[in-house]
C-alpha positions as a Markdown table, in Angstrom:
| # | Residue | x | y | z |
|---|---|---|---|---|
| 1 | Unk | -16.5 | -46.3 | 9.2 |
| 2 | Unk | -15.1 | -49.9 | 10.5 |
| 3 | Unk | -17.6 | -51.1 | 13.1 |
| 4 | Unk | -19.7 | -48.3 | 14.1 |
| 5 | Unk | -16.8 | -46.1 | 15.0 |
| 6 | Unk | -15.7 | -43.0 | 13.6 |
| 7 | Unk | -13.8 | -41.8 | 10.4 |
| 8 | Unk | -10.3 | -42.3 | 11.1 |
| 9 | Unk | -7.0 | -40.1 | 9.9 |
| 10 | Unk | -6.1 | -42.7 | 7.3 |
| 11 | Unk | -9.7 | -43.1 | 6.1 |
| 12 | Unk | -9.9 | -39.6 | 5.4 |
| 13 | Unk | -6.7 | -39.8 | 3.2 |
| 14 | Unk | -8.0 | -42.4 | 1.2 |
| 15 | Unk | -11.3 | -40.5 | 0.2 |
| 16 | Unk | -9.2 | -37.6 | -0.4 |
| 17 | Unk | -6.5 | -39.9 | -2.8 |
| 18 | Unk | -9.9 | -41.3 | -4.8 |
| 19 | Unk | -11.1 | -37.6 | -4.8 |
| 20 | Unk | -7.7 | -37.0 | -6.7 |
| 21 | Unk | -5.3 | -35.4 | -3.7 |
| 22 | Unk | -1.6 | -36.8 | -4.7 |
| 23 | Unk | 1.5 | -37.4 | -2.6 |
| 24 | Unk | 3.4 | -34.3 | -3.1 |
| 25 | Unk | 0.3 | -31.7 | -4.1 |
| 26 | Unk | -0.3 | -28.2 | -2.8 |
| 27 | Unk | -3.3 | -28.0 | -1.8 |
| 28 | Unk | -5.6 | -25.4 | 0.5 |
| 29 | Unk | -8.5 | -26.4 | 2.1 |
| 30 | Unk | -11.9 | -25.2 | 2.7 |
| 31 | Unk | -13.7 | -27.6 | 5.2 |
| 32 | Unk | -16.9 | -28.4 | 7.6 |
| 33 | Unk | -16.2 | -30.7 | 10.2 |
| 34 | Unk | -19.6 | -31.0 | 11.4 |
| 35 | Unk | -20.5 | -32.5 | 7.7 |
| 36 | Unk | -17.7 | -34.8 | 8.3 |
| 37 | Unk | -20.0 | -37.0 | 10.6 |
| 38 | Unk | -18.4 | -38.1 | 13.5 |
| 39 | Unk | -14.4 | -38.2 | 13.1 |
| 40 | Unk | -12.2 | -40.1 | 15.2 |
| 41 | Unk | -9.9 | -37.7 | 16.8 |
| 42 | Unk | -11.9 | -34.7 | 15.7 |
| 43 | Unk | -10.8 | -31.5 | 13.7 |
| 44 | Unk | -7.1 | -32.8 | 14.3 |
| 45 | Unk | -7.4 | -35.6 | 12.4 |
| 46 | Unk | -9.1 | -34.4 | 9.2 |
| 47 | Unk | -5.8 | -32.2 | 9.3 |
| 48 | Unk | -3.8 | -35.5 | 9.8 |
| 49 | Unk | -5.6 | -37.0 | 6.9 |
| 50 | Unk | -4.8 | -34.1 | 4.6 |
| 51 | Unk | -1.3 | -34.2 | 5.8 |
| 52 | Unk | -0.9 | -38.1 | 5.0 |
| 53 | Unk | -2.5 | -38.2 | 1.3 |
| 54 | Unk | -0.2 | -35.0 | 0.4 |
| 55 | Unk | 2.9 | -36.7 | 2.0 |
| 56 | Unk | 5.9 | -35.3 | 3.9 |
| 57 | Unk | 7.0 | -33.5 | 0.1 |
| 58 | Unk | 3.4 | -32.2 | -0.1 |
| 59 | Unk | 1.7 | -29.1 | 2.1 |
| 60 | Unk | -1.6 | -29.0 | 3.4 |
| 61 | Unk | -2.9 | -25.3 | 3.8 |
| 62 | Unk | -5.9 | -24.2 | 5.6 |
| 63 | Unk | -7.0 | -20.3 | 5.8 |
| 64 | Unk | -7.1 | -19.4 | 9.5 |
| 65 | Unk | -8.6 | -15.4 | 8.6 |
| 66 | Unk | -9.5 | -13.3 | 11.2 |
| 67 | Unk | -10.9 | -10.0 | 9.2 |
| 68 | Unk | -14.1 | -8.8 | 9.6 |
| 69 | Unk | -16.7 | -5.6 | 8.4 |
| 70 | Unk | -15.6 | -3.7 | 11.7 |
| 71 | Unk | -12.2 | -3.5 | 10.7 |
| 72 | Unk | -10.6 | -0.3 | 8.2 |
| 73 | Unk | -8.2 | 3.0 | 9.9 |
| 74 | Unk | -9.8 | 3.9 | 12.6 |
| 75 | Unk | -10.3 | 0.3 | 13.9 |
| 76 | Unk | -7.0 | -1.4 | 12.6 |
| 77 | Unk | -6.6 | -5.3 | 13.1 |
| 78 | Unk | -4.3 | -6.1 | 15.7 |
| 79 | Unk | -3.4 | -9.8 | 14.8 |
| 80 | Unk | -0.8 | -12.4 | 16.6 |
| 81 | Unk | -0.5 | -15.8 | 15.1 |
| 82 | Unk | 0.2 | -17.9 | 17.8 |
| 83 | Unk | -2.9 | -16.4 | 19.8 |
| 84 | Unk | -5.2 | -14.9 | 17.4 |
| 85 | Unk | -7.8 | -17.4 | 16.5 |
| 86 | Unk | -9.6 | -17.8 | 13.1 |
| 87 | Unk | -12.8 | -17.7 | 12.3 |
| 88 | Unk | -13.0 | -19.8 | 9.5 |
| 89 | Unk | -13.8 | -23.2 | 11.8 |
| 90 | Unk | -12.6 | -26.2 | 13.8 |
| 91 | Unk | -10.3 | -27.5 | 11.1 |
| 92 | Unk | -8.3 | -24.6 | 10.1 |
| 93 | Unk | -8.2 | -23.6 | 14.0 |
| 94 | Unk | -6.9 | -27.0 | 14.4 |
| 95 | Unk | -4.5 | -26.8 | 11.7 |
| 96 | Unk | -2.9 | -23.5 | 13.3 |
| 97 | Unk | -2.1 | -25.4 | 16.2 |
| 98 | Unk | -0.9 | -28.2 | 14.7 |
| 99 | Unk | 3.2 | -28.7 | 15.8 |
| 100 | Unk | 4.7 | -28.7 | 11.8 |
| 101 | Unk | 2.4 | -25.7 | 11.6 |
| 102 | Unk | 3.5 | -22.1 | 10.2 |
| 103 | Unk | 1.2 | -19.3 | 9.8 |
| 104 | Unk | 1.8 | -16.3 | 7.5 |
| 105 | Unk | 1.6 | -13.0 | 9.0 |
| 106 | Unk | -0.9 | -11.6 | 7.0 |
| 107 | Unk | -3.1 | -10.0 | 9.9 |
| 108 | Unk | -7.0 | -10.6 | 8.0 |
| 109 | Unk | -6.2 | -13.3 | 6.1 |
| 110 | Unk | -3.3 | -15.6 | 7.4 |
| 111 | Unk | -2.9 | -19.6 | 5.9 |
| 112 | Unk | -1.8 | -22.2 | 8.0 |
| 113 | Unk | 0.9 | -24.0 | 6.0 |
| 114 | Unk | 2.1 | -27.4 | 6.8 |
| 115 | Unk | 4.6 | -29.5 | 5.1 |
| 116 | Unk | 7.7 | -29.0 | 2.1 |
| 117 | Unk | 6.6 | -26.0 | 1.3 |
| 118 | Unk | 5.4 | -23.9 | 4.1 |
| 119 | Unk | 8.1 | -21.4 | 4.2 |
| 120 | Unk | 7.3 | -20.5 | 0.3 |
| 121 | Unk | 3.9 | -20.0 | 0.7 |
| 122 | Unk | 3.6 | -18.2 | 3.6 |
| 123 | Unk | 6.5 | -16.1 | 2.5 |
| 124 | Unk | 5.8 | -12.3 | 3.2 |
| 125 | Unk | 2.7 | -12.7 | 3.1 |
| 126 | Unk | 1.7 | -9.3 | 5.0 |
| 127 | Unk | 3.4 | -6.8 | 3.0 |
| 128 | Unk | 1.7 | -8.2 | -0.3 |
| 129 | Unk | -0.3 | -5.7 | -2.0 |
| 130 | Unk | -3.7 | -7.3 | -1.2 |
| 131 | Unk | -4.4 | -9.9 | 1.3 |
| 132 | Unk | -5.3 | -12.7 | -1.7 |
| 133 | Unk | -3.2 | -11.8 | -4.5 |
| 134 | Unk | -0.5 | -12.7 | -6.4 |
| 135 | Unk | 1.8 | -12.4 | -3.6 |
| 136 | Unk | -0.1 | -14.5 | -1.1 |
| 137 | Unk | -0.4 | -18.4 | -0.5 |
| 138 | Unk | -3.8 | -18.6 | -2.4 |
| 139 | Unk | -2.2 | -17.3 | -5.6 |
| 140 | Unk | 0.9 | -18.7 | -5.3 |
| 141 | Unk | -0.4 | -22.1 | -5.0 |
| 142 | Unk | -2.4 | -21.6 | -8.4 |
| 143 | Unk | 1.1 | -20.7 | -9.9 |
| 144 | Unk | 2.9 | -24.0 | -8.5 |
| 145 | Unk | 0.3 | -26.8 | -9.6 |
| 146 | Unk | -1.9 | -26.3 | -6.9 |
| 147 | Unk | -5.1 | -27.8 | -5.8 |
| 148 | Unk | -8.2 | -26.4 | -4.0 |
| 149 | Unk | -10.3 | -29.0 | -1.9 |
| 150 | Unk | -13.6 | -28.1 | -0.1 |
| 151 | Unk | -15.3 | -30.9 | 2.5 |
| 152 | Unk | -18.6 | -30.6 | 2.8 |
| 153 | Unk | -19.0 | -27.2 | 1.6 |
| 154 | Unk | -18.6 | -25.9 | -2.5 |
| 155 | Unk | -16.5 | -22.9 | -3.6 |
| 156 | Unk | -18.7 | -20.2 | -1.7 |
| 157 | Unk | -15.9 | -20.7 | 0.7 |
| 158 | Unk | -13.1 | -19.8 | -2.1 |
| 159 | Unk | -11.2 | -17.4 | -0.7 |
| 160 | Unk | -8.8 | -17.5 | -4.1 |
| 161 | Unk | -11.6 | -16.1 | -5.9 |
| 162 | Unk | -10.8 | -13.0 | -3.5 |
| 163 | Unk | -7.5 | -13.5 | -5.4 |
| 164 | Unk | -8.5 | -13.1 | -8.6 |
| 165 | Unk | -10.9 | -10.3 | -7.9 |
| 166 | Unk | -7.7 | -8.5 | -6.1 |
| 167 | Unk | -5.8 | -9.6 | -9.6 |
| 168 | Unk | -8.2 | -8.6 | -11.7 |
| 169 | Unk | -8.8 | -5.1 | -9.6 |
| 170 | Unk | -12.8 | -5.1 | -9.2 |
| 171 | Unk | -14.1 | -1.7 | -7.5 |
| 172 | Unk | -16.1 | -3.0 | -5.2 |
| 173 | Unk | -13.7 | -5.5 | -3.5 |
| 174 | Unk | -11.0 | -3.4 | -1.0 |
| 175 | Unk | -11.4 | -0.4 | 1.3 |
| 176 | Unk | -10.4 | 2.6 | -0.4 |
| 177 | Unk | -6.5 | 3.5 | 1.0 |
| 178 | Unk | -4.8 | 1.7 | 3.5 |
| 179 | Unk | -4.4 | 1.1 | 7.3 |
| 180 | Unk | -2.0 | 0.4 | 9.4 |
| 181 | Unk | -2.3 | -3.1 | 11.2 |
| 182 | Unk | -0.2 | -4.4 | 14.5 |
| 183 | Unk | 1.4 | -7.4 | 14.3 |
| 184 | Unk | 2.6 | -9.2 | 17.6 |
| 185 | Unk | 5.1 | -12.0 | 17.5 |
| 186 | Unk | 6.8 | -12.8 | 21.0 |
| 187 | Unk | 8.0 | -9.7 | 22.2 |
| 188 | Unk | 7.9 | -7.6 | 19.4 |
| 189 | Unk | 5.7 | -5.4 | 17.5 |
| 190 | Unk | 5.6 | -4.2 | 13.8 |
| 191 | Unk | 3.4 | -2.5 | 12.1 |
| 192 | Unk | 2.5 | -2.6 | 8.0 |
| 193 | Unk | 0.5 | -0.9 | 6.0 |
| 194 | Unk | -2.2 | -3.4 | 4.4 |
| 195 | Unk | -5.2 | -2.9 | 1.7 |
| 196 | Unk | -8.5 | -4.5 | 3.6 |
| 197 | Unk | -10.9 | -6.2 | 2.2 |
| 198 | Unk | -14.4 | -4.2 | 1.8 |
| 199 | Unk | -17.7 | -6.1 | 2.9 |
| 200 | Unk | -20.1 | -5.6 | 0.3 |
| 201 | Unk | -22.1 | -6.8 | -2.0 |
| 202 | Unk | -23.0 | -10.8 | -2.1 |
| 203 | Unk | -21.1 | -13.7 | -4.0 |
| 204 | Unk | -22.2 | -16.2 | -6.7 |
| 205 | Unk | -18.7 | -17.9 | -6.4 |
| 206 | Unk | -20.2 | -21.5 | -8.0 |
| 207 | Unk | -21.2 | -20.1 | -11.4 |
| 208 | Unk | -18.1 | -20.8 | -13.3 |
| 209 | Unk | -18.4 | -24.3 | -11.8 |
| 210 | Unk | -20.3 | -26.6 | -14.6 |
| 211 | Unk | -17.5 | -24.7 | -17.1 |
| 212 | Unk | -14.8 | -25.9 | -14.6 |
| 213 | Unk | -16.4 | -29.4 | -14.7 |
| 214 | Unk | -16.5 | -30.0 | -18.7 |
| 215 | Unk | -12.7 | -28.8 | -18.5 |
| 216 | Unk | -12.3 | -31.4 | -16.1 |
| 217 | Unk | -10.0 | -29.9 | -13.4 |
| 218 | Unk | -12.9 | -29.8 | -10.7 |
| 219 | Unk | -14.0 | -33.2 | -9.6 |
| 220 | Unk | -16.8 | -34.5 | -6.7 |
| 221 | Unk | -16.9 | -36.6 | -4.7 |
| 222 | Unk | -16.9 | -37.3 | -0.7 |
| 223 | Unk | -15.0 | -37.2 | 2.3 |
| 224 | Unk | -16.5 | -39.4 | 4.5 |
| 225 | Unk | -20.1 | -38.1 | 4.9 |
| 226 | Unk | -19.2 | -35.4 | 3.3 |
| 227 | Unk | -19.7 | -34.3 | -0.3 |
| 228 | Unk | -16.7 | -33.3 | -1.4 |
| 229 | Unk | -14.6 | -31.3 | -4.6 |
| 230 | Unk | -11.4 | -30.7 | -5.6 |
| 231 | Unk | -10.2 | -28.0 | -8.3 |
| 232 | Unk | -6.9 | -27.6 | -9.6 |
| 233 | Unk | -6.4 | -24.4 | -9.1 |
| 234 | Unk | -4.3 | -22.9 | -12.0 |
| 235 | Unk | -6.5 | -23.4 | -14.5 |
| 236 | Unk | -9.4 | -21.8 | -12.2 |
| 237 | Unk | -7.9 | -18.8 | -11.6 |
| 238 | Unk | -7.2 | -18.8 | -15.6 |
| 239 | Unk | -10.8 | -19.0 | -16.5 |
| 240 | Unk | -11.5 | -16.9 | -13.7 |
| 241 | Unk | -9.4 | -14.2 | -14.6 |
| 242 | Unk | -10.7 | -14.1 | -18.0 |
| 243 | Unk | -14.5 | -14.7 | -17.3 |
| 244 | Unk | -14.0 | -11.0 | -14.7 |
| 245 | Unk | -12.3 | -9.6 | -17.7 |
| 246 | Unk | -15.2 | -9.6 | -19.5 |
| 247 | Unk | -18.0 | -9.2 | -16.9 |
| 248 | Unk | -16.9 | -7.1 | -13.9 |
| 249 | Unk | -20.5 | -8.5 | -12.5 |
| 250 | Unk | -19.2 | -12.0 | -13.0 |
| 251 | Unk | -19.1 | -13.0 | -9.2 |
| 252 | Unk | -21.7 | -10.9 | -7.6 |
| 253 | Unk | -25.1 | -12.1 | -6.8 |
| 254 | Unk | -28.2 | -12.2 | -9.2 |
| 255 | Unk | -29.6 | -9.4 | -6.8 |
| 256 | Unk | -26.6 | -7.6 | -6.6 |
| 257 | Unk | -26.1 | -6.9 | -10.3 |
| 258 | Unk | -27.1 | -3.6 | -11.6 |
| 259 | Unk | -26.7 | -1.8 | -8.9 |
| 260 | Unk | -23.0 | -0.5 | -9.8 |
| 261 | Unk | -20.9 | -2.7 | -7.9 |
| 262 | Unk | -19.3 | -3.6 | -11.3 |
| 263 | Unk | -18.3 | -0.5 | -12.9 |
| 264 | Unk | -17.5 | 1.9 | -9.6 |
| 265 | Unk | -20.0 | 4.1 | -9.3 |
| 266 | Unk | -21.8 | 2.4 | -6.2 |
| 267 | Unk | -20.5 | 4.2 | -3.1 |
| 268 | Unk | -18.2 | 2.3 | -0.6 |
| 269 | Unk | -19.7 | 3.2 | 3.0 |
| 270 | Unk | -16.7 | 2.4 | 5.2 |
């Protein structure tokens, strides 16, 4: 931080080019401003940082989601991009109102995509079958080349480990049947049918990361005052997938397991 002041736009691109970020990368990210320390221009400009080390042929993605426990049929989401804010922080809410902003529809779990590749990743995004899966903008980036990058927080925040539980179909994961959601954009209406996620048992989503680490596609380092890591996240959701192929318990909590969250037979109170 030049003389006492806070981290600027450009000095947040550079940490995130020496944490490995290239001009032209996908990537989605997972953020705390507050660990940040104090940021010149605020939440807006760690999005204009992210924007600058990807480059005008790169696109930055944040998750603006807006799901909760409350929601299933008889309490459907109701969900308007351009007024619905997210709950996910100051970043990703700053990112959603950012001008070269588009958000996908999905009405729990909506991205805000900015740059060459918006329109792809946001693409359809709430008539996919699940709100994280193959069909959405965290799987799709895995399957372009894309990267995951988390500032000042670790991949407890992975929402494309959501993904690959949705991929992989673990019974504990979605709501049973669906429910009809209302999307408002400008004067119209729609509705879709969507699977919601089910708010259950607790996440160990950092034990696959010292096996991610010795592969060498996640990397640390910091963002400012903020510890910082990036994951490329093909080859994630590749070990991923397999790891939850083997053990249906793979992600859940040490407390957790046991208890028949991996094989089904624990009951989904909804």
């Amino acid at each position: 931080m030049a003389g006492g002041k806070g981290l600027t736009a450009e000095e947040i691109a550079e940490d995130l080019r020496v944490l490995g970020l290239k001009r032209g990368d996908i990537v989605l990210v997972h953020s705390s401003l507050r660990a940040m320390g104090l940021v010149e221009g605020g939440a807006g400009a760690v999005v204009e940082g992210v924007v600058r080390a990807v480059g005008a042929e790169g696109t930055a993605m944040f998750p603006t989601l807006t799901g909760s426990k409350e929601l299933g049929p008889s309490s459907p989401p109701v969900f308007d991009p351009a007024e619905t804010k997210c709950w996910t922080g100051a970043i990703p809410e700053a990112a959603r109102m950012h001008g070269g902003a588009l958000r996908s529809l999905h009405p729990t779990h909506s991205t805000a995509a900015i740059g060459a590749l918006r329109g792809e990743m946001c693409y359809a995004h709430e008539v996919s079958a699940t709100p994280c899966g193959w069909e959405t903008p965290y799987l799709r980036a895995a399957r372009s080349g894309g990267k995951v990058v988390f500032i000042g927080c670790d991949l407890a925040s992975n929402t494309t480990y959501h993904g690959v539980e949705e991929a992989a179909g673990v019974p504990y994961h979605m709501q049973r049947g669906w429910t009809d959601a209302e999307i408002r954009t400008g004067g119209n209406v729609r509705t879709v049918r969507v699977r919601l996620h089910y708010y259950g048992p607790g996440r160990n989503f950092n034990v696959l990361n010292g096996e991610l680490e010795k592969m060498g596609v996640l990397k640390r380092g910091a963002v400012g005052a903020a510890r910082a890591i990036l994951v490329e996240s093909g080859p994630m959701v590749e070990t991923a997938l397999e790891a939850l192929s083997r053990d249906a318990e793979l992600f859940l909590a040490e407390e957790e397991k046991g208890k028949g969250w991996g094989d089904g037979s624990h009951p989904l109170e909804v």
